[in-house]
N, CA, C and O atoms as a DFTB+ gen file, in Angstrom:
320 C
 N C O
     1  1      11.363      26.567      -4.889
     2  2      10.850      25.721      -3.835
     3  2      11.512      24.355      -3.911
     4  3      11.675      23.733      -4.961
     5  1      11.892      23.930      -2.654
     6  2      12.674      22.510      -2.693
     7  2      11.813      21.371      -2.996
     8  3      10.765      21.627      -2.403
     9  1      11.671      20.131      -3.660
    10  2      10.904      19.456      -3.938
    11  2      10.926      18.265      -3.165
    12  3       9.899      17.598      -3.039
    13  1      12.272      17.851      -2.500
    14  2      12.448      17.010      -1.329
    15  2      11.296      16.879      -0.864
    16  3      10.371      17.663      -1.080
    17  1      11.231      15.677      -0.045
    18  2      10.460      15.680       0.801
    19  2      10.938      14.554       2.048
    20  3      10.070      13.741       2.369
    21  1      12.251      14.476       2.746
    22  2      12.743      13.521       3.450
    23  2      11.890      13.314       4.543
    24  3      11.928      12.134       4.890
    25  1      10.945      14.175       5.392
    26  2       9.930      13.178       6.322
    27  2       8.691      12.878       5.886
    28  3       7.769      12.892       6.702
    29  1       8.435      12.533       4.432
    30  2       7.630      11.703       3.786
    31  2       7.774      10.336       3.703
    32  3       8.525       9.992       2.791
    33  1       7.274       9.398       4.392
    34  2       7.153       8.284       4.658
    35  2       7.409       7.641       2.909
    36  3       8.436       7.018       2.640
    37  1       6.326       7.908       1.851
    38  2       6.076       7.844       0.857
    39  2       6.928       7.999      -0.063
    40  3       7.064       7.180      -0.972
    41  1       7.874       9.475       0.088
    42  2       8.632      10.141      -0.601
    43  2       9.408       8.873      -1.445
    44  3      10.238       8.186      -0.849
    45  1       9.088       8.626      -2.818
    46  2       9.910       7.842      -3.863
    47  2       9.515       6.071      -3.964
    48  3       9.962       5.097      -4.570
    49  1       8.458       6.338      -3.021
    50  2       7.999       4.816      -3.391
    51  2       6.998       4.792      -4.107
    52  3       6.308       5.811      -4.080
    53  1       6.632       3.857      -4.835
    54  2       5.569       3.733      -6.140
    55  2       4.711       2.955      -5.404
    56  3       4.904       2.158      -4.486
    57  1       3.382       3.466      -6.178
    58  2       2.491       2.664      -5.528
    59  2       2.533       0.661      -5.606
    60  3       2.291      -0.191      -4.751
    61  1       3.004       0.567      -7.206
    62  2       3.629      -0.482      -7.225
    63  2       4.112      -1.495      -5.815
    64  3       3.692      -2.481      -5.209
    65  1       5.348      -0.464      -5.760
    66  2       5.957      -1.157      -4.437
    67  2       5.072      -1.299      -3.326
    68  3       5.048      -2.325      -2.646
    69  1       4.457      -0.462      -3.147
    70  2       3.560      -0.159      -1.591
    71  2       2.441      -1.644      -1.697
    72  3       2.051      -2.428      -0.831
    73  1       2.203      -1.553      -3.097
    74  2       1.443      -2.964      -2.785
    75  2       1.891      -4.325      -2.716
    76  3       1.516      -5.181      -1.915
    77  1       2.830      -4.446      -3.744
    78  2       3.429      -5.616      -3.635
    79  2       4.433      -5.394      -1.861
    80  3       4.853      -6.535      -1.663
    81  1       4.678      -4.941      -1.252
    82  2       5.208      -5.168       0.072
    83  2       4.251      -5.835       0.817
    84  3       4.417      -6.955       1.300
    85  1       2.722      -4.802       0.970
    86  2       1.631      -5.512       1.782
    87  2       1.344      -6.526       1.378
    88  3       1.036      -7.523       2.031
    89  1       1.391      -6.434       0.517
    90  2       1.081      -8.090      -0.082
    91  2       1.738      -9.175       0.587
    92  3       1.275     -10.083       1.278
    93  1       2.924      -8.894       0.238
    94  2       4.255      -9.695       0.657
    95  2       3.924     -10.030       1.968
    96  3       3.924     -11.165       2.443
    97  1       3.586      -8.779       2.641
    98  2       3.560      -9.256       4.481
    99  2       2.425      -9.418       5.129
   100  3       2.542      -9.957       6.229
   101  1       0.998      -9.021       4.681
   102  2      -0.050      -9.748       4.987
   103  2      -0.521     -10.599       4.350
   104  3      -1.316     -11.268       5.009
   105  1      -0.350     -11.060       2.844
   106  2      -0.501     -11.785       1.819
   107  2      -2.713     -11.097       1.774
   108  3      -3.364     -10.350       2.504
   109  1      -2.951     -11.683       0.870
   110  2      -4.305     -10.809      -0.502
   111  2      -5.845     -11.356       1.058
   112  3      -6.992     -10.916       0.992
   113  1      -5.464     -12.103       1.953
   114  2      -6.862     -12.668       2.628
   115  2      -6.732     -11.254       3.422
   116  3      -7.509     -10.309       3.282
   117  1      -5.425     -11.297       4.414
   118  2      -4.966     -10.360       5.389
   119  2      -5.426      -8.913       4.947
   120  3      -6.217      -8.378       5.724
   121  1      -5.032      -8.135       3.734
   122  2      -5.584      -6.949       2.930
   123  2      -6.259      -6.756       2.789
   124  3      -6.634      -5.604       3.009
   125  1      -7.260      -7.916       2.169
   126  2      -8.324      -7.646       1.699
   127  2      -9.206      -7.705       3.421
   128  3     -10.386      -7.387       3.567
   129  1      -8.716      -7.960       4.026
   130  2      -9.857      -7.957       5.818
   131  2      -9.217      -6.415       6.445
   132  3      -9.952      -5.730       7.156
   133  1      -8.068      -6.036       6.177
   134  2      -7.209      -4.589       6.685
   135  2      -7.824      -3.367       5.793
   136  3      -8.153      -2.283       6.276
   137  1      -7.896      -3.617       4.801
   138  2      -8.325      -2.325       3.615
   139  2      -9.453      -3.245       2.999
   140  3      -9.130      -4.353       2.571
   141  1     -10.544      -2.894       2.952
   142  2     -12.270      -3.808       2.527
   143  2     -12.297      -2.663       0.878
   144  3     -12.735      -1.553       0.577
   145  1     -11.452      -3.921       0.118
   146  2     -11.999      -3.346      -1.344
   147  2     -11.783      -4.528      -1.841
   148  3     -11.075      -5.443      -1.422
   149  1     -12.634      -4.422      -3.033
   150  2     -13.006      -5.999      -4.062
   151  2     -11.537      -5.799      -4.323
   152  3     -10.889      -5.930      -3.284
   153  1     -10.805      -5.523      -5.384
   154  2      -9.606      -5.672      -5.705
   155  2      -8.653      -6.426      -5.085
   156  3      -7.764      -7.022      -5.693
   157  1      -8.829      -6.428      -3.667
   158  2      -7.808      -7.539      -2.776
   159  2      -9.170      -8.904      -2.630
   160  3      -8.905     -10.043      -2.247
   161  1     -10.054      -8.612      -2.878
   162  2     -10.885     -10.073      -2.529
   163  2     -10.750     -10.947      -3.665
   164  3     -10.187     -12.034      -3.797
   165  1     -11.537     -10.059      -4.618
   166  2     -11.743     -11.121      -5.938
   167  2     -10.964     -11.031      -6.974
   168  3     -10.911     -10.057      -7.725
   169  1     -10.192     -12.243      -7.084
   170  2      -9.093     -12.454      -7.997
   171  2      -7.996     -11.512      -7.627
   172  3      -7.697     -10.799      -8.586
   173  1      -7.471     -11.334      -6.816
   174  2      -6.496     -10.511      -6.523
   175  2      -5.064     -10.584      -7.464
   176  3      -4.606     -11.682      -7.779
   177  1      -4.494      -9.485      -7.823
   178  2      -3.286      -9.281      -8.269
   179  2      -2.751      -7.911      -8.086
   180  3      -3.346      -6.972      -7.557
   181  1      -1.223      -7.909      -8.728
   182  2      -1.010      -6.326      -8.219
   183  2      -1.232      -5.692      -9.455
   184  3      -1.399      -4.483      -9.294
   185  1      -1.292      -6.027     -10.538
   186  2      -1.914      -5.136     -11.597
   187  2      -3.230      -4.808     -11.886
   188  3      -3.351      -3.933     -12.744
   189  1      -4.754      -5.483     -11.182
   190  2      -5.815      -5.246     -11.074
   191  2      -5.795      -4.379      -9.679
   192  3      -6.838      -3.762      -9.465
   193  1      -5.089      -4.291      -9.015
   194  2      -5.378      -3.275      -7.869
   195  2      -4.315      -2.369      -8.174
   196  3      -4.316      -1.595      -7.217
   197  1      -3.514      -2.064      -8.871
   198  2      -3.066      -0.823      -9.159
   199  2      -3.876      -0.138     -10.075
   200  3      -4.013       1.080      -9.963
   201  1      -4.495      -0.842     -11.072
   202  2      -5.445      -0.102     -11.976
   203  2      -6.958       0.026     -10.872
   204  3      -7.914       0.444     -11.525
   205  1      -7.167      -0.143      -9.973
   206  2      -8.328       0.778      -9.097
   207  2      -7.709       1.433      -8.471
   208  3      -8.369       2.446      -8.244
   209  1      -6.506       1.496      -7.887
   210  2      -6.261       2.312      -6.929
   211  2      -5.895       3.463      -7.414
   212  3      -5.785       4.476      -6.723
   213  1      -5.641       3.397      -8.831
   214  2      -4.899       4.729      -9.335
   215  2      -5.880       5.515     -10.125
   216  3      -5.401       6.424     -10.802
   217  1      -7.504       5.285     -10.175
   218  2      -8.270       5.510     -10.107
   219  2      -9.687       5.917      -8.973
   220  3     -10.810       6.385      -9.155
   221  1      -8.961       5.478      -7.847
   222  2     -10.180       5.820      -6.415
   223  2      -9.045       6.253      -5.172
   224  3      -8.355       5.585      -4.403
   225  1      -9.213       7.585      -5.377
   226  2      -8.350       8.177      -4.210
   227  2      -8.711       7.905      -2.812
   228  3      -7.987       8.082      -1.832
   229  1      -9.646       7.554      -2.828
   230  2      -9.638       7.341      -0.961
   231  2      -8.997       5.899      -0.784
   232  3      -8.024       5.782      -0.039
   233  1      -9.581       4.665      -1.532
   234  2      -9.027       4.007      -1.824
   235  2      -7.200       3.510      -1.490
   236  3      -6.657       2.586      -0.886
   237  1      -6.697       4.808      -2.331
   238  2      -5.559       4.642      -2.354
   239  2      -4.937       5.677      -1.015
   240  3      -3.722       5.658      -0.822
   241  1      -5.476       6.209      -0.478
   242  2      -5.323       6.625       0.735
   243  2      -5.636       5.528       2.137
   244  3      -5.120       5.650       3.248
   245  1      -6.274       4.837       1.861
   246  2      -6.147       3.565       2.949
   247  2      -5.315       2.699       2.567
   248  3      -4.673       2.656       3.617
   249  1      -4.786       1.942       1.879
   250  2      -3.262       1.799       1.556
   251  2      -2.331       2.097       1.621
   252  3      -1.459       1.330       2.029
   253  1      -2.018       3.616       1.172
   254  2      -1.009       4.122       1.643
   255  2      -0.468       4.492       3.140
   256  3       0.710       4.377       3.480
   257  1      -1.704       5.032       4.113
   258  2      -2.237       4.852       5.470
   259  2      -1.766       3.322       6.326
   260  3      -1.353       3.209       7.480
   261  1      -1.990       2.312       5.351
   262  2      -1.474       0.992       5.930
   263  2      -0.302       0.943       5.888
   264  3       0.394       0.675       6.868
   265  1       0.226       1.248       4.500
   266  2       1.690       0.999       4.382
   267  2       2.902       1.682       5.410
   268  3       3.988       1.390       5.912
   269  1       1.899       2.811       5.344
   270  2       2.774       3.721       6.666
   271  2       3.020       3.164       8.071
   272  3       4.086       3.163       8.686
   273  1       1.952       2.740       8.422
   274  2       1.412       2.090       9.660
   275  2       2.476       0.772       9.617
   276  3       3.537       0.668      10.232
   277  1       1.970      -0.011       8.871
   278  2       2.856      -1.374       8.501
   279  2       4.529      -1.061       8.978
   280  3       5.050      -1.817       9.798
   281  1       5.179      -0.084       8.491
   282  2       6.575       0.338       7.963
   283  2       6.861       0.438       9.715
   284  3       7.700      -0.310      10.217
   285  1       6.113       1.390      10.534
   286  2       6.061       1.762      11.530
   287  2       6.319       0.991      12.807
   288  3       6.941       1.246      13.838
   289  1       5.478      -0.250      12.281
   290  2       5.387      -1.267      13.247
   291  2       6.700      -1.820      13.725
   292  3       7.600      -1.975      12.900
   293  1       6.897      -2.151      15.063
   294  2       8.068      -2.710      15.298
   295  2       8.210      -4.083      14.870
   296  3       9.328      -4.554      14.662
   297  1       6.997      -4.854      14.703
   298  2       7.260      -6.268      13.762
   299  2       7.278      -6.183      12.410
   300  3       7.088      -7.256      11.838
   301  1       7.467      -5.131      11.656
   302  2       7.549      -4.885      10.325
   303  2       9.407      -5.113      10.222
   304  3      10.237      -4.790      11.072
   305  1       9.626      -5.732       8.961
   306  2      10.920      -5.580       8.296
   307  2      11.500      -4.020       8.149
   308  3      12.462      -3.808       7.411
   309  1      11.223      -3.552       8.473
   310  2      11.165      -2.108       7.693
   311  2      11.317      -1.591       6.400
   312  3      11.668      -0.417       6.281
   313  1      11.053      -2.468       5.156
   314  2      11.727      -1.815       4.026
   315  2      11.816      -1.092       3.196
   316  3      11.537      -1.296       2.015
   317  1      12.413       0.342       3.913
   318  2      12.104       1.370       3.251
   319  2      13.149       1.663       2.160
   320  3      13.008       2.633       1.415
């Protein structure tokens, strides 16, 4: 079975990256009002919200959901 996955939006990006981008382009007020989890409210960083997100799958399914969305947008940089 081929393991590719070229129309995966996702395919080879770390969650890492996925956050520090949103970050980057809505900055931690913007996130935390787009995706409603403490992790972007209180005390925000990308190593306290990678350690919930890589622990609460839905969680990390509305993020990833944004990031897609975000990427999509025609006012997005695109940087895939």
């Amino acid at each position: 079975m081929d393991n590719k996955q070229p129309n995966n939006p996702l395919h080879g990006v770390t969650l890492e990256n996925i956050v520090t981008t949103l970050q980057e382009h809505y900055g931690w007020n913007e996130l935390a009002h787009r995706v409603n989890i403490n992790c972007f409210k209180i005390d925000p960083s990308v190593k306290s919200s990678l350690k919930f997100l890589r622990k609460t799958p839905w969680a990390r399914e509305k993020v990833e959901s944004l990031y897609v969305t975000t990427l999509r947008s025609p006012y997005s940089s695109n940087r895939q």
